[in-house]
mmCIF file of the N, C-alpha and C atoms, coordinates in Angstrom:
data_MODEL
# 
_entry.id   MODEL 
# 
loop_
_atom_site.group_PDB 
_atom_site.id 
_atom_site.type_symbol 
_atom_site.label_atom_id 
_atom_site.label_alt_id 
_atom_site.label_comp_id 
_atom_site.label_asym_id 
_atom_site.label_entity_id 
_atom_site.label_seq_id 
_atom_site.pdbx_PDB_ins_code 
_atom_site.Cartn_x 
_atom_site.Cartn_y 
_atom_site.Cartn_z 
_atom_site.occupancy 
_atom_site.B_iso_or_equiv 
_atom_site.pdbx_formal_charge 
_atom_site.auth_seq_id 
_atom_site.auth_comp_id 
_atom_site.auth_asym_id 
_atom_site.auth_atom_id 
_atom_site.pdbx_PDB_model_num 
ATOM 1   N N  . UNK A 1 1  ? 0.824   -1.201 0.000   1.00 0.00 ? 1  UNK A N  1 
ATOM 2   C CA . UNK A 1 1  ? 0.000   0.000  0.000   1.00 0.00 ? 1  UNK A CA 1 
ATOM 3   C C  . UNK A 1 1  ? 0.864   1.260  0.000   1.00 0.00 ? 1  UNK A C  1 
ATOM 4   N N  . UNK A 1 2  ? 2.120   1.247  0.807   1.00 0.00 ? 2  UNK A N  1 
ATOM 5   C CA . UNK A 1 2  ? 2.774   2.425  0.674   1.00 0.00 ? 2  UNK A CA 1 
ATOM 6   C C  . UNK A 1 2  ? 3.581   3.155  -0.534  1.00 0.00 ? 2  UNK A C  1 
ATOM 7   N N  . UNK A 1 3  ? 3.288   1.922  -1.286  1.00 0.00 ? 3  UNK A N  1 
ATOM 8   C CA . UNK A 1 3  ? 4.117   1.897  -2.669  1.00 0.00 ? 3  UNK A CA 1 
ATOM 9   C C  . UNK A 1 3  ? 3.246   2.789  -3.627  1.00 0.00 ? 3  UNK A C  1 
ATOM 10  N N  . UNK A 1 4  ? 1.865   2.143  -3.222  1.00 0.00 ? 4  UNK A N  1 
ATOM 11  C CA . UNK A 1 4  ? 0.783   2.466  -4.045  1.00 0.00 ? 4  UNK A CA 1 
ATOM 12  C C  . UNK A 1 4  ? 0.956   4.120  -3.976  1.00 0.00 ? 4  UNK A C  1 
ATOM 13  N N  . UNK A 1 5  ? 0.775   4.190  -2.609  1.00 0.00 ? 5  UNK A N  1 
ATOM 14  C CA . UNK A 1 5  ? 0.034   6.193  -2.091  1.00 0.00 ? 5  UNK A CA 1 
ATOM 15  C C  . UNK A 1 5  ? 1.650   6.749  -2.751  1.00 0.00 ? 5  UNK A C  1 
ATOM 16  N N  . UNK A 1 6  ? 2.600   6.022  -2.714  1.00 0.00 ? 6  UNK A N  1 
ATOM 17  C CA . UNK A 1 6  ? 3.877   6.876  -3.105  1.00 0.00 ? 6  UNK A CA 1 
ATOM 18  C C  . UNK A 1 6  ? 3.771   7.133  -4.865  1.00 0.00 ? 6  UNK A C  1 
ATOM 19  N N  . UNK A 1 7  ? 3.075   5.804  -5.119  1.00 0.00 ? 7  UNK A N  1 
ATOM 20  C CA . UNK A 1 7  ? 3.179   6.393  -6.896  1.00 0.00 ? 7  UNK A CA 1 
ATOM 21  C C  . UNK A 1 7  ? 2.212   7.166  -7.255  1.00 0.00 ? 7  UNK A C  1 
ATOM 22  N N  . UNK A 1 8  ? 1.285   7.655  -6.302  1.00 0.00 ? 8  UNK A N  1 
ATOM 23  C CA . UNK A 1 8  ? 0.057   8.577  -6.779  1.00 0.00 ? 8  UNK A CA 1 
ATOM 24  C C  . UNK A 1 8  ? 0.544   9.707  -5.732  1.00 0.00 ? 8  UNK A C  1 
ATOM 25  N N  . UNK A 1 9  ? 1.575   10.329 -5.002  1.00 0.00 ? 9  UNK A N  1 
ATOM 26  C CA . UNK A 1 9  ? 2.090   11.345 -5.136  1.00 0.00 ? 9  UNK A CA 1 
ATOM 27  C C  . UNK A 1 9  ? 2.787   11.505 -5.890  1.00 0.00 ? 9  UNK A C  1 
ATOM 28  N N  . UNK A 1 10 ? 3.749   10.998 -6.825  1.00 0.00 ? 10 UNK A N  1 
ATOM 29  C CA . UNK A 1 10 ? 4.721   11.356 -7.549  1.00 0.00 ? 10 UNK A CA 1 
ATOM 30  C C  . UNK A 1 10 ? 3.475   11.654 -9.414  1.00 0.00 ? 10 UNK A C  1 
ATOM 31  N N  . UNK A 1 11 ? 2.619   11.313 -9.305  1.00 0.00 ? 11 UNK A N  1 
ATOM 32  C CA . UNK A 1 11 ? 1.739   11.071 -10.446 1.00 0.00 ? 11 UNK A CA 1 
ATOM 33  C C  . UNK A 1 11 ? 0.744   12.324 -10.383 1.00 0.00 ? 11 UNK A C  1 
ATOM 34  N N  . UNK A 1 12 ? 0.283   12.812 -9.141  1.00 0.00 ? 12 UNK A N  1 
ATOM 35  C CA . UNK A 1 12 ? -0.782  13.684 -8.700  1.00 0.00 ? 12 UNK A CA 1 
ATOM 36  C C  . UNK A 1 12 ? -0.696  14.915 -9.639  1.00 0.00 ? 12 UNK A C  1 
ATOM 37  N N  . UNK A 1 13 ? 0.818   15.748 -9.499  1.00 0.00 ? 13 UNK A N  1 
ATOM 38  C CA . UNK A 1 13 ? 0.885   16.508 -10.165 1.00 0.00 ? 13 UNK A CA 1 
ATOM 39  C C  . UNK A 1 13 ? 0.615   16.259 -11.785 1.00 0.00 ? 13 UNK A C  1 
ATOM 40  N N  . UNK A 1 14 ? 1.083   14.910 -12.727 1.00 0.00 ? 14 UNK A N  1 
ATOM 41  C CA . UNK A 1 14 ? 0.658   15.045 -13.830 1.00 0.00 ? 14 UNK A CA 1 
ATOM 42  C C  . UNK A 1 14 ? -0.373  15.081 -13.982 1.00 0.00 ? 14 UNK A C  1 
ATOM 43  N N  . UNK A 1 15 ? -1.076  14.227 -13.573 1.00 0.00 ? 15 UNK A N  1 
ATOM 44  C CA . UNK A 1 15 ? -2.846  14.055 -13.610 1.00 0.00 ? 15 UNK A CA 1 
ATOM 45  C C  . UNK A 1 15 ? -3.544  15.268 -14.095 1.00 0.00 ? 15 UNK A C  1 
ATOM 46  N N  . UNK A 1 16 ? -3.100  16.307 -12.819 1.00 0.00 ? 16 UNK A N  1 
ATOM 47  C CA . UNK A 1 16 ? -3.393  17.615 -12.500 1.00 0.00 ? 16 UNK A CA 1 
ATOM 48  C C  . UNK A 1 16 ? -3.308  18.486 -13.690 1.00 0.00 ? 16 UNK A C  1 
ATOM 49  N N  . UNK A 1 17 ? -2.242  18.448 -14.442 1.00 0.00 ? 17 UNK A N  1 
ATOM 50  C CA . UNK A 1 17 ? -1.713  19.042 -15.847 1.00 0.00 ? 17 UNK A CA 1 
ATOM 51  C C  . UNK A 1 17 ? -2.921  18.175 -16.575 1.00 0.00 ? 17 UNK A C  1 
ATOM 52  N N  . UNK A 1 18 ? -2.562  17.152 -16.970 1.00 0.00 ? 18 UNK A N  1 
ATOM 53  C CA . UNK A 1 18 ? -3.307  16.632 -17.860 1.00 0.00 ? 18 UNK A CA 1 
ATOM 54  C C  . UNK A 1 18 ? -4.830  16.544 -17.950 1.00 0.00 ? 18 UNK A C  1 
ATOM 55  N N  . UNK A 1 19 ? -5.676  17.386 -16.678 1.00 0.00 ? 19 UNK A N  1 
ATOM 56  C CA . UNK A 1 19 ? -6.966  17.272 -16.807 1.00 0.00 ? 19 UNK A CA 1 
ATOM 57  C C  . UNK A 1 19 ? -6.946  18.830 -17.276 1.00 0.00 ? 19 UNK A C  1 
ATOM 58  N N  . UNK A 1 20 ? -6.270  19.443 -16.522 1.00 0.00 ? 20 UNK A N  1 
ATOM 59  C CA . UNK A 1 20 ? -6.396  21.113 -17.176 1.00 0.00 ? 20 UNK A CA 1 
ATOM 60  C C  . UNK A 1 20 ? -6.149  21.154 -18.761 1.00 0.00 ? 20 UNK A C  1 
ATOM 61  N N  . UNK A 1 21 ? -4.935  20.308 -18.909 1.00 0.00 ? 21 UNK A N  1 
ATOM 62  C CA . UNK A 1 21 ? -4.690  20.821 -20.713 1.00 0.00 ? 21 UNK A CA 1 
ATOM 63  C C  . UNK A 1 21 ? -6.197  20.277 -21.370 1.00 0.00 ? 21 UNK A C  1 
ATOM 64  N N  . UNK A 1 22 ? -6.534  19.031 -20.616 1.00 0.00 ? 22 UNK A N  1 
ATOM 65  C CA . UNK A 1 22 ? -8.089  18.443 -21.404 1.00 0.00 ? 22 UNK A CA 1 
ATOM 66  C C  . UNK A 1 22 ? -9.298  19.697 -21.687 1.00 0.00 ? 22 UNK A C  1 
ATOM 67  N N  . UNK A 1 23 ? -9.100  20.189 -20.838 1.00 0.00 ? 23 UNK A N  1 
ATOM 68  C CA . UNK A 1 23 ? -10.303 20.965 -20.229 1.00 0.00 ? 23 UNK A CA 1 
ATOM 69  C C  . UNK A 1 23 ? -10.039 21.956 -21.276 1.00 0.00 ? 23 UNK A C  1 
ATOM 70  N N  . UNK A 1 24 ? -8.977  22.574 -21.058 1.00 0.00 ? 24 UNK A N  1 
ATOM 71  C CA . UNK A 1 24 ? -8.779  24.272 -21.995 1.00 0.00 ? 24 UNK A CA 1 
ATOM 72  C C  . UNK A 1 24 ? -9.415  23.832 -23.420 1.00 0.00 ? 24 UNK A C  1 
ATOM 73  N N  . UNK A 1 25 ? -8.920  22.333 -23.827 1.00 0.00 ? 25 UNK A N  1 
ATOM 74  C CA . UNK A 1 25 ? -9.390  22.338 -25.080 1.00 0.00 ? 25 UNK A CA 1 
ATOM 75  C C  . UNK A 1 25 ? -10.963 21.805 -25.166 1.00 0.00 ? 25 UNK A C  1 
ATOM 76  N N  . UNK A 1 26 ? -11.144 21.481 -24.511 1.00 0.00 ? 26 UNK A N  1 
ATOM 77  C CA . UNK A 1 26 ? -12.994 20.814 -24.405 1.00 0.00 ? 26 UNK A CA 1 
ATOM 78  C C  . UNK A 1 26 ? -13.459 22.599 -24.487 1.00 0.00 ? 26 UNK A C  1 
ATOM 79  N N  . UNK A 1 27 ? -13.017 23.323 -23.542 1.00 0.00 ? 27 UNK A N  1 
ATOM 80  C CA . UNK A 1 27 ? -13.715 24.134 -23.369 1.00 0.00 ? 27 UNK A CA 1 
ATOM 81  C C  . UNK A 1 27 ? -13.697 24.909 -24.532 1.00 0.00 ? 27 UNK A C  1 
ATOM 82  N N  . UNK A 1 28 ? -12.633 25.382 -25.238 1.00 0.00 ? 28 UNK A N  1 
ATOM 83  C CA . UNK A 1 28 ? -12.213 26.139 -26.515 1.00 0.00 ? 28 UNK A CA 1 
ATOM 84  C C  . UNK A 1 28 ? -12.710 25.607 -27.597 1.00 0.00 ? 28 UNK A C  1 
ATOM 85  N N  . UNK A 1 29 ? -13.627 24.549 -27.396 1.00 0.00 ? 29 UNK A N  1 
ATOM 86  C CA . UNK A 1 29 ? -14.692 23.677 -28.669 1.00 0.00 ? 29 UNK A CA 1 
ATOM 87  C C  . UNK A 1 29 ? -16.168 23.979 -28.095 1.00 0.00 ? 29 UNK A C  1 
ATOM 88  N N  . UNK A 1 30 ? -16.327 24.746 -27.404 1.00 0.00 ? 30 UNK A N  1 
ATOM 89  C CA . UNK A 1 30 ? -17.509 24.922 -27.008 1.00 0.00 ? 30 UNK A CA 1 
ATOM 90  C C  . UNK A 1 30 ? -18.198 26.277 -27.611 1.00 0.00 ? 30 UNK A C  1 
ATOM 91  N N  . UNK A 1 31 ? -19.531 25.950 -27.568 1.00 0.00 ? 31 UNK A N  1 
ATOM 92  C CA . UNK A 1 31 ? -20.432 26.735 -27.844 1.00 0.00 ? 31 UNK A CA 1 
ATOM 93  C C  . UNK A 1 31 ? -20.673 28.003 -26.232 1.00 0.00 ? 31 UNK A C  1 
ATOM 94  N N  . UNK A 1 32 ? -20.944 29.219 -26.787 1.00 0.00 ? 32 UNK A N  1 
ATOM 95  C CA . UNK A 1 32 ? -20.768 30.189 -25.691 1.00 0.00 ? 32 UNK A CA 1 
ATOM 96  C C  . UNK A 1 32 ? -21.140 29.595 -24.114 1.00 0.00 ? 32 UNK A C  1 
ATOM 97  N N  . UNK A 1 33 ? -22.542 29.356 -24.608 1.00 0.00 ? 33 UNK A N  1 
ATOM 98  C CA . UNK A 1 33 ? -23.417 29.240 -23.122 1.00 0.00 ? 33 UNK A CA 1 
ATOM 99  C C  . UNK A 1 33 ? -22.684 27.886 -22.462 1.00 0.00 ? 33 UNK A C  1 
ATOM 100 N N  . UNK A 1 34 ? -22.137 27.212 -23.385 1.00 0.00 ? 34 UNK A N  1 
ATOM 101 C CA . UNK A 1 34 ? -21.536 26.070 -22.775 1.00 0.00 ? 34 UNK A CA 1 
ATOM 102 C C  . UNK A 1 34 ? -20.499 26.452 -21.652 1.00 0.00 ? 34 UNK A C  1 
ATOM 103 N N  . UNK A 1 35 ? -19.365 27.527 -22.626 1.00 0.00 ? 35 UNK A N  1 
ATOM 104 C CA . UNK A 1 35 ? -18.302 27.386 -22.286 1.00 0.00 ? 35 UNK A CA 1 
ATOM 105 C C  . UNK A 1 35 ? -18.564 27.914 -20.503 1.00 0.00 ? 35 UNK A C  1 
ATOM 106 N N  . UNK A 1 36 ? -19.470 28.931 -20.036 1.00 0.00 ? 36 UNK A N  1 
ATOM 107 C CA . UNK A 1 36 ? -19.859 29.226 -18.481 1.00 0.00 ? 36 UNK A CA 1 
ATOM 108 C C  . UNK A 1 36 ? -19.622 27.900 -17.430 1.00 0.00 ? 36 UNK A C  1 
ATOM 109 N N  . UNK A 1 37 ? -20.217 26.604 -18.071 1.00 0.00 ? 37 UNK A N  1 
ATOM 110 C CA . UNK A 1 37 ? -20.825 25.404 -17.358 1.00 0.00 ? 37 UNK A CA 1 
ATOM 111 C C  . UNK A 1 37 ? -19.011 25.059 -17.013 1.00 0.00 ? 37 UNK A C  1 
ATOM 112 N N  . UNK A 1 38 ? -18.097 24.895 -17.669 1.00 0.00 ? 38 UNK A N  1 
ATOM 113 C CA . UNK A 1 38 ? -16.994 24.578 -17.713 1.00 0.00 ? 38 UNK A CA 1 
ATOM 114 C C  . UNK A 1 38 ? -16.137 25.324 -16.985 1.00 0.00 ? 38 UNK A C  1 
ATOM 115 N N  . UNK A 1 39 ? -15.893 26.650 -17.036 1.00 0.00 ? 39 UNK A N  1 
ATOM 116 C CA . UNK A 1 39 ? -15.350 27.914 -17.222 1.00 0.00 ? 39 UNK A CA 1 
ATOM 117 C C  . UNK A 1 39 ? -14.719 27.478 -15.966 1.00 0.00 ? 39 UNK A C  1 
ATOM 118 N N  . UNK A 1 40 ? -14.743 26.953 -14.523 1.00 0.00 ? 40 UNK A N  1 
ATOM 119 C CA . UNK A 1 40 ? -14.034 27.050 -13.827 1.00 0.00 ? 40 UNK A CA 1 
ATOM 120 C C  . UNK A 1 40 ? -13.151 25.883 -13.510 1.00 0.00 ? 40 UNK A C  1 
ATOM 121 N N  . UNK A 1 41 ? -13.045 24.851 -14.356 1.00 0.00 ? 41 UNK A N  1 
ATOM 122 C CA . UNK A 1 41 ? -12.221 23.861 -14.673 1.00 0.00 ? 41 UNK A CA 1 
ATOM 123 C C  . UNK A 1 41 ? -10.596 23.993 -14.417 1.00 0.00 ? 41 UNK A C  1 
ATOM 124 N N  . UNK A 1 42 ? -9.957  25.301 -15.526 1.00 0.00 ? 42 UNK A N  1 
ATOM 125 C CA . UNK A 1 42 ? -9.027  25.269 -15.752 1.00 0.00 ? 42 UNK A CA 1 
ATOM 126 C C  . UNK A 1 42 ? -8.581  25.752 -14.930 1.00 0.00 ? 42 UNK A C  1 
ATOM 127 N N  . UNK A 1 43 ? -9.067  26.953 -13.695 1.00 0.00 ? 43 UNK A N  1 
ATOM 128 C CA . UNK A 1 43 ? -7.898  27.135 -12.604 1.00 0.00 ? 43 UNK A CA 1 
ATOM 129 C C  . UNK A 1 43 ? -8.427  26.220 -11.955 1.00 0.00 ? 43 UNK A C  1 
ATOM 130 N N  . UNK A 1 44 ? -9.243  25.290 -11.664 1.00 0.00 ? 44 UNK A N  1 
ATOM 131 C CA . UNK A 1 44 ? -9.211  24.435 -10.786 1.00 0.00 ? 44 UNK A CA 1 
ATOM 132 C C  . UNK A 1 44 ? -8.569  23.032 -10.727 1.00 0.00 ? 44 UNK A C  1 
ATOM 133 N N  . UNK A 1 45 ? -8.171  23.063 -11.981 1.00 0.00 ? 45 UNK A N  1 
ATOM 134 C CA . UNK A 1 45 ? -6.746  21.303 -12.091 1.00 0.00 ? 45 UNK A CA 1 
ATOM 135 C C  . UNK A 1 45 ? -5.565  22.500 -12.072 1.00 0.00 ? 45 UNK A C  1 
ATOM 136 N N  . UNK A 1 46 ? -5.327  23.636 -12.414 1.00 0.00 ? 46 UNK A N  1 
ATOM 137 C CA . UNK A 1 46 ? -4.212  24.842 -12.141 1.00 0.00 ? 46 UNK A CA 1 
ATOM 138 C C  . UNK A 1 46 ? -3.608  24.623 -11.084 1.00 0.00 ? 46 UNK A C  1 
ATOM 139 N N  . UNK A 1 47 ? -4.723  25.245 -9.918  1.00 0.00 ? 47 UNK A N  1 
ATOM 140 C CA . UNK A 1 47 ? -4.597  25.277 -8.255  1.00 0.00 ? 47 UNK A CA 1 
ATOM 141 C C  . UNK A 1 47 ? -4.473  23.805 -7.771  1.00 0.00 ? 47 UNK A C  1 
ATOM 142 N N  . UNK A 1 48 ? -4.567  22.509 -8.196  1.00 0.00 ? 48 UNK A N  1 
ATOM 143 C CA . UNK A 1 48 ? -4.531  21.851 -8.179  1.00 0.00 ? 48 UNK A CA 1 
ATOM 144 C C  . UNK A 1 48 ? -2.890  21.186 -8.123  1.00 0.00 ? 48 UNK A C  1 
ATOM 145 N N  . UNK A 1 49 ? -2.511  21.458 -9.649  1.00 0.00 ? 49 UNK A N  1 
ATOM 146 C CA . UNK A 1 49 ? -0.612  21.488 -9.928  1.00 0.00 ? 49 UNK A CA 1 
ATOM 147 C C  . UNK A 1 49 ? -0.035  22.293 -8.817  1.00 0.00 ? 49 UNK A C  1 
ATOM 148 N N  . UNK A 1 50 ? -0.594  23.152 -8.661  1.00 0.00 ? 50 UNK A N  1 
ATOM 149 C CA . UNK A 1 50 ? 0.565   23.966 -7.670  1.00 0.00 ? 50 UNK A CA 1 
ATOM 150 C C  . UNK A 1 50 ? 0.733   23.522 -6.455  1.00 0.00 ? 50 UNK A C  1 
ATOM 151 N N  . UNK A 1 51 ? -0.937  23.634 -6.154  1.00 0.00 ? 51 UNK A N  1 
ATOM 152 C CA . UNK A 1 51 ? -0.807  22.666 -4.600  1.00 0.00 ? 51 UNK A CA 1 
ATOM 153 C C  . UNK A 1 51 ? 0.251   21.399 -4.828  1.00 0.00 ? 51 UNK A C  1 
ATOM 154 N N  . UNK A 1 52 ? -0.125  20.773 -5.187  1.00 0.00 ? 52 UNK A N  1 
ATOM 155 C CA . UNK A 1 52 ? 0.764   19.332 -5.379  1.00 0.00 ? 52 UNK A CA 1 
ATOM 156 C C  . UNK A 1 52 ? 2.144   19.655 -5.457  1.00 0.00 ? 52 UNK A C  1 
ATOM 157 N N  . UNK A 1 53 ? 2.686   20.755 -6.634  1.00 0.00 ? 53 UNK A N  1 
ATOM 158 C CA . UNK A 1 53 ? 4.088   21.221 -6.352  1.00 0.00 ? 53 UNK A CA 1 
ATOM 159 C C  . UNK A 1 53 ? 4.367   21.969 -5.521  1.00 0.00 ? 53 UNK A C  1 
ATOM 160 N N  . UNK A 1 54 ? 3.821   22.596 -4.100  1.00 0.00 ? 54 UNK A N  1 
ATOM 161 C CA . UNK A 1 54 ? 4.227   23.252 -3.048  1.00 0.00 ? 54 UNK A CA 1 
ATOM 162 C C  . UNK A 1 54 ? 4.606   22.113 -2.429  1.00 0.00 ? 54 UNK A C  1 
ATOM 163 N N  . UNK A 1 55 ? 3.621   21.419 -2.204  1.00 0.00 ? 55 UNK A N  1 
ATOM 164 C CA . UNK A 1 55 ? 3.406   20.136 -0.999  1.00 0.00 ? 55 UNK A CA 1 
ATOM 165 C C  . UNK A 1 55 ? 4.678   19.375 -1.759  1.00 0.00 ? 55 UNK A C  1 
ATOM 166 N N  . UNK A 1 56 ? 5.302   19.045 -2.862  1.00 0.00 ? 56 UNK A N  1 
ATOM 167 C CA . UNK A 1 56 ? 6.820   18.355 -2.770  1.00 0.00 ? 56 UNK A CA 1 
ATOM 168 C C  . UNK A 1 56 ? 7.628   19.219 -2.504  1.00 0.00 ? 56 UNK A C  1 
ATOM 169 N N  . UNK A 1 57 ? 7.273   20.633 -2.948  1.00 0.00 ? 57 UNK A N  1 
ATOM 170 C CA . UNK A 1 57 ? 9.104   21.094 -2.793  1.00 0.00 ? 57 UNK A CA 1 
ATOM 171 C C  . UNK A 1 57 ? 9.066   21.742 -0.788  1.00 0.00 ? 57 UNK A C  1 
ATOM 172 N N  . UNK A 1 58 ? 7.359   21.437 -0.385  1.00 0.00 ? 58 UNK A N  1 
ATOM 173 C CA . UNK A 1 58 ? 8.131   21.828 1.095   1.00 0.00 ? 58 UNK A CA 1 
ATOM 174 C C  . UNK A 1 58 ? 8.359   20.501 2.042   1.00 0.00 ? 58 UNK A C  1 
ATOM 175 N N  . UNK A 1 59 ? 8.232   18.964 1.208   1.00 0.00 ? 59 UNK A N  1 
ATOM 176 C CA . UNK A 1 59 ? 8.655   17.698 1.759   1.00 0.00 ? 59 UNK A CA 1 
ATOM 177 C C  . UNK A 1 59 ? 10.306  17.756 1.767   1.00 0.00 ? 59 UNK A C  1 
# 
């Protein structure tokens, strides 16, 4: 198990990237009224990366 939680900290941060880059582009294919429903996606896998890269570089 400790192996496990260790490879999903070292992974957390990509994840994090990789749902935001998803998102910018889902959202940038959207129709206006859509794009609102979405709209707070991308700082939220953002704030997401950072958290995750504070929390290693203050381990």
């Amino acid at each position: 198990m400790s192996r496990l939680l260790e490879a999903w900290t070292l992974t957390k941060p990509l994840s994090a990237l990789h749902h935001a880059v998803s998102y910018q582009h889902i959202v940038a294919c959207l129709e206006p009224r859509a794009k609102q429903e979405l709209s707070n996606a991308l700082p939220h896998f953002l704030r997401e990366l950072l958290k995750c890269t504070i929390e290693r570089v203050e381990k």
